[in-house]
C-alpha positions as CSV (number, residue, x, y, z in Angstrom):
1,X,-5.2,16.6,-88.8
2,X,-5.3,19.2,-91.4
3,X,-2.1,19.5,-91.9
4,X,-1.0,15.9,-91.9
5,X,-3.6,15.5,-94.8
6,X,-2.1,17.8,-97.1
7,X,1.3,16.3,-96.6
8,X,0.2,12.8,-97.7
9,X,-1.5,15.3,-100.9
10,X,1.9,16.1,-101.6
11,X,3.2,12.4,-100.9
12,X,0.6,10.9,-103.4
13,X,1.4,13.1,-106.1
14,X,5.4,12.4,-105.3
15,X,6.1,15.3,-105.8
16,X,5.6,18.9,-103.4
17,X,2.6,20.6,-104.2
18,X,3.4,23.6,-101.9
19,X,0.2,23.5,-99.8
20,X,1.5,24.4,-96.7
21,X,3.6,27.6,-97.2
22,X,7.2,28.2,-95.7
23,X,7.1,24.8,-94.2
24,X,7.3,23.5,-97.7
25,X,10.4,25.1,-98.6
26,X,12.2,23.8,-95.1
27,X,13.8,20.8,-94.2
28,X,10.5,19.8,-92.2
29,X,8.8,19.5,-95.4
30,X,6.4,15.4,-95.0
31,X,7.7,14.6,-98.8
32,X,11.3,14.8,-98.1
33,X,11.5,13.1,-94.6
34,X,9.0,10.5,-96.3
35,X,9.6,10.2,-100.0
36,X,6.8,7.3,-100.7
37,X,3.0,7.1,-101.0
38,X,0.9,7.4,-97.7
39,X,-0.6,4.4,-96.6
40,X,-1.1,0.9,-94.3
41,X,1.7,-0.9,-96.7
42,X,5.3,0.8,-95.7
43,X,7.5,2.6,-98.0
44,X,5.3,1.9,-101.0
45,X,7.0,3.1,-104.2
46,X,5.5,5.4,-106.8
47,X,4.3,2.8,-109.7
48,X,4.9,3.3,-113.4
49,X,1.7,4.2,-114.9
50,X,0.1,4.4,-118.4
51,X,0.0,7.7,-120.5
52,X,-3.6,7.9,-119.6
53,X,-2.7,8.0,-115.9
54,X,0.2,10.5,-116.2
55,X,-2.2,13.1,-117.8
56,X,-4.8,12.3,-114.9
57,X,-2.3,12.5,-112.1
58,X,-1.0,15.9,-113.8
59,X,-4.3,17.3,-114.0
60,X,-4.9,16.1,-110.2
61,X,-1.3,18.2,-109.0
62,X,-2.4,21.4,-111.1
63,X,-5.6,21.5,-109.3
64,X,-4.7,20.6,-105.6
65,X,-1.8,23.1,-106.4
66,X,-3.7,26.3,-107.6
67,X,-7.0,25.3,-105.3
68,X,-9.4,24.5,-108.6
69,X,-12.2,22.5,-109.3
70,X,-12.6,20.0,-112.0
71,X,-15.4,22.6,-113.7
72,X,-12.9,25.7,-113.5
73,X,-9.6,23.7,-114.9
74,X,-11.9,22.5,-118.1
75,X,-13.2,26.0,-118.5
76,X,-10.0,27.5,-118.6
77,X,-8.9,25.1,-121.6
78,X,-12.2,25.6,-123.4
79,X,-11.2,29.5,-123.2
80,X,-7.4,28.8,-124.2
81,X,-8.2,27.0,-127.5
82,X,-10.3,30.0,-128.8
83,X,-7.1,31.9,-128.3
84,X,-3.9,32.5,-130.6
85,X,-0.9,31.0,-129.2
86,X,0.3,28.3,-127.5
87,X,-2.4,25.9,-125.5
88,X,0.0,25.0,-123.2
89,X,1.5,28.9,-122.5
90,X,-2.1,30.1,-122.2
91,X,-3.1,27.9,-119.5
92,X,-0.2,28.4,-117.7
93,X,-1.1,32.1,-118.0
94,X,-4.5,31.7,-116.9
95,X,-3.8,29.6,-113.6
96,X,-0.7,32.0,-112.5
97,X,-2.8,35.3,-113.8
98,X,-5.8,34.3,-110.9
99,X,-5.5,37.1,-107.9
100,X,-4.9,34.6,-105.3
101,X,-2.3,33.1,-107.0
102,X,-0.9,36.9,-107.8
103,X,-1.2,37.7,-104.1
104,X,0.7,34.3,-103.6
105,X,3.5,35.0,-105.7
106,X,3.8,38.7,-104.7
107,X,4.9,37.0,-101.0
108,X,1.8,38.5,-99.8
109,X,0.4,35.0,-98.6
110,X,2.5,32.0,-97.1
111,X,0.7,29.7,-99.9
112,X,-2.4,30.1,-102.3
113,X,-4.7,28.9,-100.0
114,X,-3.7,31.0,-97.8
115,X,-4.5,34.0,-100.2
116,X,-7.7,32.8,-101.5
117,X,-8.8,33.0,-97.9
118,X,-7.3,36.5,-97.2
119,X,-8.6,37.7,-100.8
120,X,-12.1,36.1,-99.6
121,X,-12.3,38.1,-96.2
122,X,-11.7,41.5,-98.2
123,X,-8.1,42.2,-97.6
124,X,-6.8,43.1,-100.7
125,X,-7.5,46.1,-103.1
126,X,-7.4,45.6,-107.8
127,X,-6.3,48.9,-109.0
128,X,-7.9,50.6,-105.9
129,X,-10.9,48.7,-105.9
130,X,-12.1,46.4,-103.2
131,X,-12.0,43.0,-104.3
132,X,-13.4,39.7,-102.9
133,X,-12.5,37.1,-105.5
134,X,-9.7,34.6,-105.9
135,X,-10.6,33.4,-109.3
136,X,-10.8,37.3,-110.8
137,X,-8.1,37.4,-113.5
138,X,-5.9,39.9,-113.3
139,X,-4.3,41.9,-116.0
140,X,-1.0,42.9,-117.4
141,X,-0.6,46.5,-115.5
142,X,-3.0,45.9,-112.4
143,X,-1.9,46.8,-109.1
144,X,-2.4,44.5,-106.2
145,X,-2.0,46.4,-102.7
146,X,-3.1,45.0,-99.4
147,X,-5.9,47.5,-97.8
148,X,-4.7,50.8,-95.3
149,X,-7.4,49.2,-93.0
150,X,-5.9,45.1,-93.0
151,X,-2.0,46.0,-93.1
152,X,-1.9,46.1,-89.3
153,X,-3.8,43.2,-88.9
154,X,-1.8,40.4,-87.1
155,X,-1.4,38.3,-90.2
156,X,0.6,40.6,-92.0
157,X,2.5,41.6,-88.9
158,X,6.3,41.7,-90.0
159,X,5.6,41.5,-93.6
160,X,7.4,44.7,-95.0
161,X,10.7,43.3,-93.4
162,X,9.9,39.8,-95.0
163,X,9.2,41.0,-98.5
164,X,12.6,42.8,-98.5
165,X,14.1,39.8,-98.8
166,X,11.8,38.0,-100.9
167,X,12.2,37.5,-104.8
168,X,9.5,38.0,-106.6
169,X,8.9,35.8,-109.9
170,X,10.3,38.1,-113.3
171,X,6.9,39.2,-114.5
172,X,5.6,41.1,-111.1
173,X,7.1,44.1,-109.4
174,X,7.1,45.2,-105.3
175,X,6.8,47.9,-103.4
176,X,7.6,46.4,-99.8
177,X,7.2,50.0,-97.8
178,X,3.5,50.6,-99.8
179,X,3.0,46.5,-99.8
180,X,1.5,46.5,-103.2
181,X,2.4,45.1,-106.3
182,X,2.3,44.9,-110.4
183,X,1.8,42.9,-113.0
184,X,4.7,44.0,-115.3
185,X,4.0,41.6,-118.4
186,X,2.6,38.1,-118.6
187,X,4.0,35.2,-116.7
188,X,6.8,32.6,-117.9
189,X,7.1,29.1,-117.7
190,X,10.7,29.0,-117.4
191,X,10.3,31.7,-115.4
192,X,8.4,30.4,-112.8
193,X,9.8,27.1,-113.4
194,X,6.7,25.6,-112.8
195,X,6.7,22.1,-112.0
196,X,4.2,20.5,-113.9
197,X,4.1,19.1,-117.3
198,X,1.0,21.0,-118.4
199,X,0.9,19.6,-121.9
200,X,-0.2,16.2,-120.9
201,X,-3.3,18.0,-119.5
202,X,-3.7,19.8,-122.5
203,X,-3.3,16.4,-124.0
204,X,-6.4,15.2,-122.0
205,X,-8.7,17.5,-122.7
206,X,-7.7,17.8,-126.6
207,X,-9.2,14.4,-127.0
């Protein structure tokens, strides 16, 4: 089952991985009823591993997390150490500054694969621009707004009232009534609290 597979995702890594939206956030959620590794031998506890295998499993969480490939996460460091700044801020920035992971955090999708499907099947408009690509970066000042044509469509059905409620992360900005939304400056760890220690996987690749 789909969904059971992602749960034992989430139980391998110990820790959640949100893969499966709201259910995530609720008492339901696999990891809490079931806080040990999936598998034949019960209960098994999460081992103590080498530094080596920290930075592995750390790269493994990032990319089940944000839906990336091998390929894309090494790219996205290889760009980040051309840059000025930190290594470890700039990553960060370029996983949380990919549209389907915008459209995620706007509350515009239940969870990021969730948005890289709805951003694949033309639902969402870039500054008034059709777009069909999770992986586009966006920019400090774009505007994300779900399409006139796909707002009535059944998985958006309620959303307006939902996003009302919902709190978006400091560096976006909502418009529930027009369902669009901003970039308002470039995103923030602590912010976002994110819960991965991305410096051991800047650690791996720096080697």
């Amino acid at each position: 089952m789909i969904l059971s597979a992602k749960c034992k995702k989430c139980r391998g890594a110990g820790e959640k991985l949100f893969l499966k939206g709201d259910r995530c956030y609720s008492p339901k959620c696999n990891l809490l009823r079931k806080p040990y590794r999936p598998g034949m031998h019960k209960k098994a506890k999460f081992r103590n591993v080498s530094e080596y295998g920290r930075q592995l499993q750390e790269k493994q969480k990032v990319k089940l997390s944000y839906g990336i490939s091998e390929k894309q996460l090494r790219r996205y460091f290889k760009e980040v150490v051309k840059m000025k700044g930190s290594n470890i801020e700039l990553l960060i920035k370029k996983l949380e500054m990919r549209l389907d992971n915008i459209v995620f955090r706007l509350g515009f999708a239940v969870s990021r694969r969730v948005a890289r499907q709805l951003v694949n099947h033309g639902h969402f408009s870039l500054n008034d621009h059709p777009v069909r690509t999770p992986s586009l970066e966006v920019r400090v000042g774009d505007t994300i707004k779900i399409r006139p044509q796909s707002a009535e469509r059944p998985v958006f059905k309620d959303l307006k009232n939902k996003l009302k409620k919902y709190q978006v992360p400091g560096f976006l900005a909502i418009n529930a009534e027009k369902l669009e939304g901003q970039v308002k400056s470039a995103p923030n760890d602590k912010d976002l609290e994110i819960p991965f220690n991305i410096s051991l996987i800047v650690e791996f690749y720096s080697k």
